[in-house]
N, C-alpha and C positions, 0 to 999 in steps of 0.2 A: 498492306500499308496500315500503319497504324493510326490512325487520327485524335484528334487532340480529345482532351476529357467532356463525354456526355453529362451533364447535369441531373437528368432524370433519365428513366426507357423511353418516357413520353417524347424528350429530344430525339434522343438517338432513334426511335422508330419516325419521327418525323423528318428528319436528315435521310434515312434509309428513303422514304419514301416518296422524296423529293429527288431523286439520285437515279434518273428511269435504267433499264438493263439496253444494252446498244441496240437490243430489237426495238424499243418504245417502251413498254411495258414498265411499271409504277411500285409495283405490288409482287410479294413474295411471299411465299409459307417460312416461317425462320423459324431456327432452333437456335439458341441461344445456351450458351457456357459460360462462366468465369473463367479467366486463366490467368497464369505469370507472369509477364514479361520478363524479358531478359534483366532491365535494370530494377526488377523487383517490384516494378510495382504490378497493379493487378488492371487487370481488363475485360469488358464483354465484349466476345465474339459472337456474332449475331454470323449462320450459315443458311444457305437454302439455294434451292435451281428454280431458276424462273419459270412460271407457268407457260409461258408463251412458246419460247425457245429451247428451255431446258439450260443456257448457261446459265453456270456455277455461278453464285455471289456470296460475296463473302465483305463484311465490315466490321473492323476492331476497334472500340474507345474506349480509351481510359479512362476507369472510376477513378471520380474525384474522391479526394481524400475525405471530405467531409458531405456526405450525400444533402441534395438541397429536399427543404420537408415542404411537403405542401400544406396551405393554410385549410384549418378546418373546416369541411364543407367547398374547399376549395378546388382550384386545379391552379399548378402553376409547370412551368416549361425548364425554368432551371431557379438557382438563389437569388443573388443581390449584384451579381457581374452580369456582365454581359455574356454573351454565346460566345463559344470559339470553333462553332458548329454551322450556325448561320448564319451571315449577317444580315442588317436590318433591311435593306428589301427583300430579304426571301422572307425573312420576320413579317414583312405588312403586306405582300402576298399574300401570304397565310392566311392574315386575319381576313384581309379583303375575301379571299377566297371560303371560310366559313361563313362568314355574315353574307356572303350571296346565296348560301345555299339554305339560308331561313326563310321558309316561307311569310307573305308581309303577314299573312290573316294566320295565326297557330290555331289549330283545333286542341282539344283538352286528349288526355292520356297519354299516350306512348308518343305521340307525334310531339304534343308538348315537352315531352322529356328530354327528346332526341331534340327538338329546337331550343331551350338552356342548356343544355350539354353542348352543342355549337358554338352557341353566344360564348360560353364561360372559354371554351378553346379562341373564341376570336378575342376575347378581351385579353385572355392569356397573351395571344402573339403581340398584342400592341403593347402590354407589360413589356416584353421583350426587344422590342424597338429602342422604348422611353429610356431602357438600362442604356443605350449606346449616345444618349444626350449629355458630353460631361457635367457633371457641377459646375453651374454658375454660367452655361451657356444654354441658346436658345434654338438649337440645331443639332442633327446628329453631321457629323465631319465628314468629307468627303473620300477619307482614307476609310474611313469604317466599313465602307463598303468592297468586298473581298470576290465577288462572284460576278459573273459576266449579267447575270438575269438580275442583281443586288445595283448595279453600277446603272446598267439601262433604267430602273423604274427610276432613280437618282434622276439621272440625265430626260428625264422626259418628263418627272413632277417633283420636281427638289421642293419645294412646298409643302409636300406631304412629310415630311420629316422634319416639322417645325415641331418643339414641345406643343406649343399651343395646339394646334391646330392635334397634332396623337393624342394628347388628352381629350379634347371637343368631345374625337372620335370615337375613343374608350369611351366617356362619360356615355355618349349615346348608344353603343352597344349593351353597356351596364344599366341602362337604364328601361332597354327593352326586357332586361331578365324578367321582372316579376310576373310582364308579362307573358313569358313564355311556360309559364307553371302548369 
């Protein structure tokens, strides 16, 4: 199956890894190829067998025509659109899910590293939310959301998906960076 175009690897490895193998299991060794497709345009195929079970996996997306760049010093998940990869509550999962895993007190060196390196993924995923708010509204829509685990956190905190309230969040995320140096 083909799936629609990745933005970055950083998506397409983040979609992969959100996608468990029927045993459970999360995580794959990939090898990764460019290829054809049949209507000409181009694709990564991402292959590997699962550690757990040994089934095969296998995920194809197509490169976008115009790759999205990330800002210097930066990290970002795709361009200026929205995903067609995840929607917005797999998007604030995400985040919710690295900013838990920051310790509250950072020690200095590697630990610190690895804690802005999180931050910067957790502010990324709520960058990628905020894309699914149209212009000139104050809400991301309730069609936006595409996935059974995107539709449930909808239906049990529709709140969280107020601009106001994703930015707060961001802001507070980005605000602990300096301190995780």
């Amino acid at each position: 199956m083909i799936l629609p175009p990745s933005r970055t690897n950083a998506e397409a490895h983040l979609y992969m890894d959100l996608r468990p193998c029927s045993c459970g299991e999360t995580r794959f060794p990939r090898q990764s190829a460019v290829v054809a497709l049949e209507d000409g345009d181009v694709a990564a195929r991402y292959t590997g067998a699962c550690p757990t079970c040994g089934q095969p996996r296998e995920f194809i997306f197509r490169l976008p025509a115009e790759p999205a760049v990330a800002p210097a010093g930066g990290f970002r998940y795709g361009g200026d659109e929205p995903s067609h990869l995840l929607d917005p509550g797999e998007w604030l999962r995400v985040a919710d899910g690295y900013a838990r895993s920051v310790p509250a007190e950072v020690a200095t060196g590697d630990a610190a590293q690895r804690a802005r390196a999180t931050l910067i993924r957790a502010v990324a995923a709520l960058d990628e939310v905020l894309k699914f708010v149209p212009p000139g509204e104050d809400v991301v829509p309730a069609a936006a959301f595409t996935t059974e685990q995107g539709r449930d956190l909808h239906r049990r905190e529709p709140g969280r998906f107020r601009r106001d309230r994703l930015a707060a969040v961001r802001a507070a995320y980005a605000g602990m960076l300096p301190q995780a140096v």
